[in-house]
DOROMI-497254 format. One record per residue (C-alpha): residue in three letters; y, z, x. Coordinates in steps of 0.1 Angstrom, whole numbers, plus 5000, padded with zeros to 4 digits. Each point is the difference from the previous one (the first is absolute). Example, Ala and Ser with C-alpha at 12.3 -4.5 7.8 and 13.67 -1.06 7.14 Angstrom:
<sites>
Ala495550785123;Ser503449935014;
</sites>
This chain:
<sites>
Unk500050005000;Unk503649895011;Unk502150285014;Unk502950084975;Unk503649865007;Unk502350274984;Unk503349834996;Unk502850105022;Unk502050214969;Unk496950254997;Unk500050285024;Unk495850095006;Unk499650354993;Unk498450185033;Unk498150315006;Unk498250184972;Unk499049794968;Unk502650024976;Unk498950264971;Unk500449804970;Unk500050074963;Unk500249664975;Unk501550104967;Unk499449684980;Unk500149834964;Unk496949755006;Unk498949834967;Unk503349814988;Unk500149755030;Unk497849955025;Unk502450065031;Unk498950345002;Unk496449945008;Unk501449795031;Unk502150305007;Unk497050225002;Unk497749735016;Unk503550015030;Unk499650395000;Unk495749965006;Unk500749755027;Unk502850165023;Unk497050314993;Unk497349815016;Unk502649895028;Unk500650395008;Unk503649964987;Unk499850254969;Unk497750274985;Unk500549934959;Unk499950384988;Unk499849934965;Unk500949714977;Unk501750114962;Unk500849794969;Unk503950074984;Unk498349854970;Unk497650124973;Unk498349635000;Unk496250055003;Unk500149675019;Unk501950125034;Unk497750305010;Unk497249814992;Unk501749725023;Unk500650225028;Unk496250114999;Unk499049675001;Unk502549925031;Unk498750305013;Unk496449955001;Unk500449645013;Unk501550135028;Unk497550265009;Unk502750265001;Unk499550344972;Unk503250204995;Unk501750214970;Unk501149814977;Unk501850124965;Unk502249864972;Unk502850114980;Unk498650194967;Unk502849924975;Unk500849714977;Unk501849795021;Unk498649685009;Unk496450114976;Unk501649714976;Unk499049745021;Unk496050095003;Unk498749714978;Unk502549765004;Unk501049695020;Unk500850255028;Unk496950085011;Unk498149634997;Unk499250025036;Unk499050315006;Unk497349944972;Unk498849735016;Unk499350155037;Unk499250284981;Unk496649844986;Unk499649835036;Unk500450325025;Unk498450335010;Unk502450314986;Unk499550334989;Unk502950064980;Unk500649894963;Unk503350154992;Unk502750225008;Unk497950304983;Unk497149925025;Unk503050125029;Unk502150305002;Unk503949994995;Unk502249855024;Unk501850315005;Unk496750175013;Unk499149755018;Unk503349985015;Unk500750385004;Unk496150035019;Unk500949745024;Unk503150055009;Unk499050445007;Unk497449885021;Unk502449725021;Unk501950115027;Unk503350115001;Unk502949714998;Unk497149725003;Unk499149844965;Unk501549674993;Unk500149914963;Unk500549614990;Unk501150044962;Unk499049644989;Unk500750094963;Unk501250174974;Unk501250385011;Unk498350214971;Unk498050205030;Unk502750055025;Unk502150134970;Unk496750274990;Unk499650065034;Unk503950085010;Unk500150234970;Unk496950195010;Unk500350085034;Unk503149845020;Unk499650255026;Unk496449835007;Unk501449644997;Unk503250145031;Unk496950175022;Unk497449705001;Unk501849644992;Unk501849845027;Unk500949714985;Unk499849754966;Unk500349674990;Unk501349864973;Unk499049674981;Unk502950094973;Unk502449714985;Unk500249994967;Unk496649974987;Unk498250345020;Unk503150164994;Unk501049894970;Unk496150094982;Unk498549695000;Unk502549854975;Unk497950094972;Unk496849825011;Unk498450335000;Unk500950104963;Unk502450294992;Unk501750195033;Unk500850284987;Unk498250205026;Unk501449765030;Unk503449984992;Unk502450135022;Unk497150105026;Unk501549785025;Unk503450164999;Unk498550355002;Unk497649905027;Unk502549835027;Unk502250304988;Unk497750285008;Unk498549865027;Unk500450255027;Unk502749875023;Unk500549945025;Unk496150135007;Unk499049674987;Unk500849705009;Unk500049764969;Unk500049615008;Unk500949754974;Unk498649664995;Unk503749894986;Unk499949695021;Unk496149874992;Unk499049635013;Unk497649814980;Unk497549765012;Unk497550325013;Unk497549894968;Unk496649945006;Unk497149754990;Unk500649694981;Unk501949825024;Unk499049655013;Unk499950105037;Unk498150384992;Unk498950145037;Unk496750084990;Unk497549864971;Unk499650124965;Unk496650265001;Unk499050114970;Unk498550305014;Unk503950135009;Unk500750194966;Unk504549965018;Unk499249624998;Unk498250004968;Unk502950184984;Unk502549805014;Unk498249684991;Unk500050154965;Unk503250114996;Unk501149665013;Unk498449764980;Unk500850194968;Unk503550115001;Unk501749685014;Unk501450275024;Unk499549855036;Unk501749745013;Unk498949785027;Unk500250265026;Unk497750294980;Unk501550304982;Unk503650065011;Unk500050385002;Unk502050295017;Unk497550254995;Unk497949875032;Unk503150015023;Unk500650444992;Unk496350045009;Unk500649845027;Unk503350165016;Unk498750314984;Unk497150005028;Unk502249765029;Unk503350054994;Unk502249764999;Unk504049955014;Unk502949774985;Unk503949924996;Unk502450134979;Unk502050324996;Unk497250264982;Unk496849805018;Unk497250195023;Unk501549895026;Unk503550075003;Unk500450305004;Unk501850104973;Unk498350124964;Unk502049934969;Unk499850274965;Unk498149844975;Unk500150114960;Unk498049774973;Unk501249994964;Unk498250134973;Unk498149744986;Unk499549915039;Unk501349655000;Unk502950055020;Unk499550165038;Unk503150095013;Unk501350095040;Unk502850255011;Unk501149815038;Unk501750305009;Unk497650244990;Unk497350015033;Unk498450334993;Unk497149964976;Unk497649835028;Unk500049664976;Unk499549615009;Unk499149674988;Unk497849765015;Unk499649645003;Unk497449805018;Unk502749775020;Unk499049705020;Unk497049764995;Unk499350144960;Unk496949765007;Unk499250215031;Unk499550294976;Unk497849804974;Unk497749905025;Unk499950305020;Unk499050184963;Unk497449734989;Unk498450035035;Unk499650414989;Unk498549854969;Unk497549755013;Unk499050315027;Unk496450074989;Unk499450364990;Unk499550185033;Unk496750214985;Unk498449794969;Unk500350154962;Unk498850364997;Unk496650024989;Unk499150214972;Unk498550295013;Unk496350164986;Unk500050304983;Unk499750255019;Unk496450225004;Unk499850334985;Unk499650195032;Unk498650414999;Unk502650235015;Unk499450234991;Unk496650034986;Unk500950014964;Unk496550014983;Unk498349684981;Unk501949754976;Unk499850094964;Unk498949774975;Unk503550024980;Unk500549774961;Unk504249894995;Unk500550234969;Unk503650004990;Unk504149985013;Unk503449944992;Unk500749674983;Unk500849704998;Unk500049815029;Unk502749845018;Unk499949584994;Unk501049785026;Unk499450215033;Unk496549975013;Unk498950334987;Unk498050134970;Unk499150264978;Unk498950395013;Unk496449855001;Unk500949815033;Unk500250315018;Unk496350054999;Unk498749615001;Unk499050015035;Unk502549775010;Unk503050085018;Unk501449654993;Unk500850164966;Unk502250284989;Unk501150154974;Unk503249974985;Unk501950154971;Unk502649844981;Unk502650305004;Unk501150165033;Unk498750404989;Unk497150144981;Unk497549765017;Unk496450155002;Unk496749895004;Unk496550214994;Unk496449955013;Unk496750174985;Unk496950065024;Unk496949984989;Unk498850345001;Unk501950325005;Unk501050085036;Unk501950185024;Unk502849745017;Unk500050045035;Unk502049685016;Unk502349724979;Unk500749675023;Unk502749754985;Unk501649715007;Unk504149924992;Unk500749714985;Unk501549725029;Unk503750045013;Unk501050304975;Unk499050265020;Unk502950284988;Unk498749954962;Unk497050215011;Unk501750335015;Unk499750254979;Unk497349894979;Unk497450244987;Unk496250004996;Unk498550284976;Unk496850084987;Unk498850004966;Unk497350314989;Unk497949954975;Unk502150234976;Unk502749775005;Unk501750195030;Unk502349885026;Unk499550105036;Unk502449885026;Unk497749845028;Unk502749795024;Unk503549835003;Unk500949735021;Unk502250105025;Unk500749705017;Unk498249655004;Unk499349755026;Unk498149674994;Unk496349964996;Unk497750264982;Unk501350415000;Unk497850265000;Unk500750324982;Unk497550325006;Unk500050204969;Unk499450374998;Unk499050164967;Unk496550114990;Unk500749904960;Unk497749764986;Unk501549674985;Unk499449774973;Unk502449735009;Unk503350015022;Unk503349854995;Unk502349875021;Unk504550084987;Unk501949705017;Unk503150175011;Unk503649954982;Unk501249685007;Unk496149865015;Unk499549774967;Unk495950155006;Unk500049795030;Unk496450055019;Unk498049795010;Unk496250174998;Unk498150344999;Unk497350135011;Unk498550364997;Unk497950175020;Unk497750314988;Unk497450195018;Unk496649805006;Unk497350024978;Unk502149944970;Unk499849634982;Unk501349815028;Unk500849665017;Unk500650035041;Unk499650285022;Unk503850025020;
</sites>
C-alpha cells in the first residue's frame, strides 16, 4: 500500500495517538460512515485511539451503523446513543434506507439505541478513565450530547478534553432543519454548548470555512474498486444511487475533513484560523443558523479552520484513508463462554421457566422472563418497562441452593448491579440468596449460603435493568435431581 501524502495545510499529529471520541448523527446521510471509516483508518495507522463513538440522535439507524462500521473494522469500543425523542422520527423513514440495506448484509450486534447505554454514560465512563487534558472530541452533528453532558458534569468536560471540533453551519447547529422531526429537545443546544464550554480549558475549532469535494465513491476516477464485502462502500454506493446526491466526484461532505483535523490537525489563513495565532470569541444564535466572531475578543481559546491549498490534495489524501483495508479483519463473533467451577458450586439443577414480569420489550433482540433460563446466552430477557422486571425458575424437587451462575445480557453491563436473586420455600417464603455486586463479561459465579430448601428461585432485575439477564443456572447439593456436576 502507497505511503500517504498528507497535504501541506495538515499538521501530522506526533507522539501519543490522539484520544478521540466521535459524537455523530449517522443515518440521515451517509457522510458520517466515511467519517467513522477516517477515524478506524488513522487507528490502524497508530494516529488515534477511538474511546468511544455516541449518536446525538435517537435514530435506531446510527448506532446500529456505528456497530456495523465498528465490526468491519475489527476494532470493539463503547458505544451509546442519545435516549430522548430527537432524531427517533426518522427510524422508518427515507433516512435510514442505507443503513437497512448494510444492515441485512453485515455482522452487528446491536439493533437499536435501547441495545446501548446513553450517550451521557458512555461519554461520562470514558472520558473518567482518559487522562487529564487528552481527549479530543470531533462533534460531527447535532449537539444534544455535549449539551447533557456540559450540564452534568462541566468540571469533568475542563479536567479530561483538550480539544473539539466542530462540523456546525447551519444544519448541525441549526438541528437538522427539521429533517429530524420536532427539535424541541435540540434547540438552542448549540448556543448553550459553545457557551459553556469551559474556556479557555478547551479549545473549540470551527469548521466555518468547509471545502467540498472530500466526498467519497461514485466518482468516475474512484482510487480503489467497488467491493461489496466493504459495508462504507456498500452504503455509499446506496446512498448514491438513490438520492441523486453525489455528483461526479462522490458525496461532497465536511464531516470527513473534522475527523480528520480532529486526529491531524490542520493550519490555515485568516484572522481567527489555527494558525495565526490569534483566537476569535464565537456565540451561535439560538436556532443555531448564525455563528458569530468577536475579533477583539482573544480570550476564549476559539478558531476556525479551513483546509487551504490543493482542496483535491485533501480528497485524495481522505479517500486513500478510505480505500486503506481494515488493519485486523471484522471482529468475529465470539463462543459462549464455558461454565467453568470456581468455586465448586455443587451439580446443575434441573430448573422449568415458571413465571416473570411482563410483557416483553418488541424490537430489541430480547424476549420474555423465560429467556433467562433457555440455555442460551444469545437470549435475554427483556421487560417492556425500566422497574419491576423479574423473572422466576422452579426445580424439580425441593433443594437446598448452594451456587447461582448468570450471564448479563451483551454491552449493558450497569443494568445488572444491584440485581437480586431470592429463593422461593415451599410455603411461599422469600429468602435473600445473592446480589450482583458488580459484573464483568462472560459467565458470574455467585456462592450462596443459606441452608433453606427451595422450590423455585427468582431473579428482581434492579431499578432501571428493564429484567436484562441473559441466563441462570442453579446449583444444589449433589444427589438431588440433577444435570452436571460443576
Amino acid at each position: 500500500m502507497r505511503q500517504l501524502l498528507l497535504p501541506l495545510s495538515v499538521a501530522i499529529a506526533a507522539g501519543a495517538p490522539v484520544q478521540l471520541i466521535i459524537d455523530t448523527d449517522l443515518g440521515f446521510d451517509v457522510d458520517d460512515v466515511g467519517a467513522i471509516a477516517v477515524a478506524h483508518a488513522l487507528a490502524d495507522q497508530g494516529k488515534a485511539d477511538i474511546l468511544a463513538i455516541v449518536c446525538n440522535t435517537g435514530n435506531d439507524a446510527c448506532i446500529v451503523g456505528v456497530d456495523i462500521v465498528n465490526t468491519y473494522y475489527g476494532r470493539k469500543m463503547p458505544i451509546g446513543s442519545y435516549k430522548g425523542k430527537f432524531g427517533s422520527y426518522t427510524d422508518n423513514g427515507q433516512a435510514s434506507h442505507y443503513v437497512n440495506d448494510v444492515k441485512g448484509k453485515f455482522p452487528h450486534t446491536v439493533n437499536g439505541r435501547n441495545d446501548v447505554p446513553s450517550a451521557l454514560d458512555v461519554y461520562k465512563s470514558a472520558l473518567q478513565k482518559a487522562q487529564d487534558k487528552s481527549v479530543v472530541i470531533a462533534s460531527i452533528g447535532e449537539t444534544t450530547n455535549l449539551q447533557d453532558l456540559l450540564r452534568n458534569d462541566a468540571d469533568l468536560v475542563k479536567q479530561k478534553v483538550k480539544k473539539i471540533v466542530y462540523m456546525d453551519g447551519g444544519f448541525n447547529f441549526g438541528c437538522a432543519d427539521g429533517a429530524y422531526g420536532p427539535n424541541d429537545e435540540c434547540w438552542k443546544s448549540a448556543q448553550y454548548v459553545v457557551a459553556n464550554m469551559p474556556s479557555p480549558d478547551v479549545e473549540q475549532i470551527f469548521q466555518l470555512h468547509g471545502d467540498n469535494h472530500n466526498g467519497w465513491w461514485m466518482g468516475k476516477n474512484p482510487k480503489c474498486a467497488m467491493d461489496n464485502q466493504n459495508p462504507v462502500k456498500v452504503a455509499y454506493s446506496d446512498m448514491c444511487h438513490s438520492t441523486g446526491w453525489c455528483d461526479n466526484y462522490g458525496r461532497d461532505s465536511w464531516d470527513l475533513n473534522t475527523v480528520y483535523v480532529a486526529i491531524m490537525g490542520a493550519s490555515g489563513g485568516g484572522q481567527c484560523s489555527i494558525g495565526s495565532g490569534r483566537p476569535c470569541a464565537y456565540s451561535v444564535s439560538d436556532d443555531g443558523k448564525t455563528e458569530n466572531r468577536n475579533y477583539n475578543d482573544h480570550s476564549k481559546n476559539m478558531y476556525d479552520f479551513s483546509l487551504i491549498g490543493d482542496v483535491s490534495s485533501v480528497g485524495n489524501t481522505i479517500e486513500e484513508l478510505l480505500c486503506q483495508a481494515p488493519k485486523h479483519g471484522p471482529s468475529p463473533t465470539p463462543p459462549s463462554p464455558s461454565p467453568g467451577p470456581s468455586p465448586p458450586l455443587g451439580c446443575k439443577a434441573s430448573i422449568t421457566a415458571k413465571a416473570g414480569a411482563g410483557p416483553a420489550m418488541s424490537g430489541y433482540g430480547g424476549g420474555d422472563y423465560k429467556m433467562a433460563w433457555d440455555g442460551d446466552t444469545d437470549t435475554f430477557y427483556d421487560y417492556s418497562q425500566a422497574n419491576g422486571g423479574w423473572t422466576q425458575a422452579s426445580m424439580a424437587s425441593q433443594a437446598k441452593v448452594t451456587g447461582i451462575k448468570w450471564y448479563p445480557r451483551a454491552n449493558f453491563g450497569s443494568r445488572h448491579v444491584g440485581g437480586r436473586f431470592v429463593g422461593v420455600t415451599a410455603d411461599n417464603k422469600e429468602v435473600a440468596l445473592a446480589t450482583i455486586s458488580d459484573v464483568s463479561d462472560g459467565w458470574q459465579t455467585l456462592s450462596v449460603n443459606q441452608n433453606d430448601k427451595f422450590t423455585s428461585v427468582k431473579y428482581y432485575s434492579p431499578e432501571g435493568g428493564y429484567g436484562n439477564i441473559a441466563e441462570i443456572e442453579l446449583y444444589v447439593p449433589c444427589g438431588t435431581i440433577t444435570e452436571t456436576v460443576v
